[in-house]
N, C-alpha and C positions, 0 to 999 in steps of 0.2 A: 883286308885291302883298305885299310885307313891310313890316317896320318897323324900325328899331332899339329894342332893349330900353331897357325903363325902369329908369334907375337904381334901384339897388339901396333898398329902404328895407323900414319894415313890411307884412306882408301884412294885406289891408284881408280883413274879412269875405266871406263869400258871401250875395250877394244872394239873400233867398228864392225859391224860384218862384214863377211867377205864378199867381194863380188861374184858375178856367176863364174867368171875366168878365175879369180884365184880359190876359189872353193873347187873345182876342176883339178887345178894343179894340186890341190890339197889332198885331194884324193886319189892321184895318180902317184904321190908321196908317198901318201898310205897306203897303197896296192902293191908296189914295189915293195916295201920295208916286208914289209908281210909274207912277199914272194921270195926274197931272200931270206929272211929265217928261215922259212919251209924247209928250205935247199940246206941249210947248214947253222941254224942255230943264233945265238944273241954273236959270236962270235964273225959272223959271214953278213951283217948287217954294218956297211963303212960307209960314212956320210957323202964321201968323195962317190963312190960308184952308185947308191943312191939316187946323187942329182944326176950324174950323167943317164940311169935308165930311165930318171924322171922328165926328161929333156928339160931340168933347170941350173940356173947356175947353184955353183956350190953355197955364194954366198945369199942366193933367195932360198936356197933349204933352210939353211940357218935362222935367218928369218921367222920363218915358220918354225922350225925345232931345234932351241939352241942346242941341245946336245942329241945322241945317240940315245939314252935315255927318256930323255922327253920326247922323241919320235918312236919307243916302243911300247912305250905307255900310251901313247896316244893311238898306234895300231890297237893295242889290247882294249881300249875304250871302242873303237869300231867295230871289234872283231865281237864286242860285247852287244853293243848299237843291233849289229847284225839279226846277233844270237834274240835278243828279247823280241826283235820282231816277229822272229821265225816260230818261237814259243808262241807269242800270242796268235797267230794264226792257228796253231795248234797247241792249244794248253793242255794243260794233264787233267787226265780222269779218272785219278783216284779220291773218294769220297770223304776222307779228313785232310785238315789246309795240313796238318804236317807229313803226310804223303804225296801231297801235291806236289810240297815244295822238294821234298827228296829224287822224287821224278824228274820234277823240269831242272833240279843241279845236277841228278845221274844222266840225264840229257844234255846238258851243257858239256859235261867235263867229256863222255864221249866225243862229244865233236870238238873237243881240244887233240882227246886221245889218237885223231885221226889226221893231228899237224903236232905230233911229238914236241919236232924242232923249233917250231913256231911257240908252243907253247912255252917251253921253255928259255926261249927268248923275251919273251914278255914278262914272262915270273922273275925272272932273272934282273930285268931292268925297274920292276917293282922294287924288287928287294935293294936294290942298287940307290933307290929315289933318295935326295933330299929334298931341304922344304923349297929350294927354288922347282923342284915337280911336284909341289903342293895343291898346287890347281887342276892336273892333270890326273894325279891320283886319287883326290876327292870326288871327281865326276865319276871316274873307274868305280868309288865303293860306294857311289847313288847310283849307278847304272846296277850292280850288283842286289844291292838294296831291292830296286825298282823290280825286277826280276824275280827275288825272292817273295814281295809283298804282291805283286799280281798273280803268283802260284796258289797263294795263300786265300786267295778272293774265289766267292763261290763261284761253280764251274758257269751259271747260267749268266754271272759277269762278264764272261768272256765271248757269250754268243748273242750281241744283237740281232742277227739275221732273225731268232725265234721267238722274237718281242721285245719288249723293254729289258732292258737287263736289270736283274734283281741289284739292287744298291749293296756294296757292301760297307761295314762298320770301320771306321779308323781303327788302325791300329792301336792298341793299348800301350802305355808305358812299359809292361809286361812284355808283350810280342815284341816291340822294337827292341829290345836287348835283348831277347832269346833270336832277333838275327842276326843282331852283331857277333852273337857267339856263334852261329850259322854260317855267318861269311868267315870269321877267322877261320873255323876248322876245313870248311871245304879249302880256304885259303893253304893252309896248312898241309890238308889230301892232298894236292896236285902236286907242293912242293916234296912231298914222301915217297910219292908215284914218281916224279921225274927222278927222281934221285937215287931211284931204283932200291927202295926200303918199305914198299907199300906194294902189295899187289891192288888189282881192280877191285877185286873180291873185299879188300878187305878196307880199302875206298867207301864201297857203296857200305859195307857195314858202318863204317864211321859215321857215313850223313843220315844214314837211317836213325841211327841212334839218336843224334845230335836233332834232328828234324822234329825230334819227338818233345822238344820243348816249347814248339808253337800249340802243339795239340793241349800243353801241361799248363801253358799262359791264356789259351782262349779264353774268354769270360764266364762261357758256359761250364766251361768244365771247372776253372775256378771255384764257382757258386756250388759245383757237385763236393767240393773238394772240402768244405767246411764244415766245421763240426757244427753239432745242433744247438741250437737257441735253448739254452734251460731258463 
């Protein structure tokens, strides 16, 4: 879920925040977009009927999302927003970060598998992006990222309620690209799965495998991994 960089040029301002009212209406955007894929797909998502269930004009949709695409990439950023909160309220509890993180993505992708349409909508408008959805898509594979690398964090990270939480280490040069190769393939799963060329089964085989290169980039296990000093 990445993108290649935008040529080099000026950097554009920073768009102001939104107010409470248009951050409102932003999310009433994105609640609809959302409720119509459910129903029928990237196809049953039209900008015109959009604004009218959003009670906005067509041309303040626009505003907010110039195209069809940038309004489902940016649901898929929400629907992600959502997703890692719900993780970290309950994080995974298996004992190596590369079963953690196999968990908390066979827990993700389930709750994709239980808005087929939706899902498929979203993936669809990834795959559709160009770089004017360069912004939009980049937060998508830091929300991804972010998800992956707090799976990865020891489980007693996740529970301040039962003391200080155990600090955990930056990730290595080593891990951070054994997630990028992590997010491609799940990336990948979902597109095999919707496409009907990938059963579940063989999904969770994928990411299990694939997971197994955080445990293979750890440091610890690194330093196990080295031949001996003669």
């Amino acid at each position: 879920m990445t993108t290649e960089s935008k040529a080099a040029g000026p950097a554009l301002p920073a768009s102001p925040p939104l107010t409470e009212r248009q951050e409102a209406r932003r999310r009433r955007i994105l609640h609809t977009s959302a409720k119509l894929a459910s129903r029928g797909g990237f196809d049953a998502v039209q900008m015109r009927e959009v604004a009218e269930c959003s009670g906005v004009a067509l041309g303040t949709l626009y505003r907010y999302f110039p195209s069809k695409v940038h309004l489902l990439v940016a649901t898929m950023q929400d629907q992600l927003q959502h997703m890692h909160e719900t993780l970290r309220k309950r994080p995974p509890s298996e004992e190596d970060p590369g079963a953690r993180v196999a968990q908390t993505l066979m827990r993700a992708f389930r709750a994709l598998q239980r808005e087929p349409h939706l899902a498929d909508a979203m993936v669809r408008a990834l795959t559709f992006a160009d770089r004017s959805v360069s912004p939009e898509v980049d937060t998508v594979s830091r929300l991804t990222t972010a998800i992956i690398l707090d799976a990865m964090a020891p489980p007693l990270a996740h529970a301040p309620s039962k003391g200080p939480a155990r600090p955990s280490a930056p990730p290595t040069p080593e891990q951070l690209s054994a997630v990028r190769v992590i997010e491609h393939t799940w990336h990948s799963a979902l597109i095999t799965w919707l496409s009907g060329r990938a059963s579940i089964a063989q999904v969770k085989i994928d990411i299990e495998t694939v997971c197994r290169l955080i445990d293979l980039t750890t440091p610890d296990r690194t330093q196990d991994r080295r031949p001996p000093s003669t």
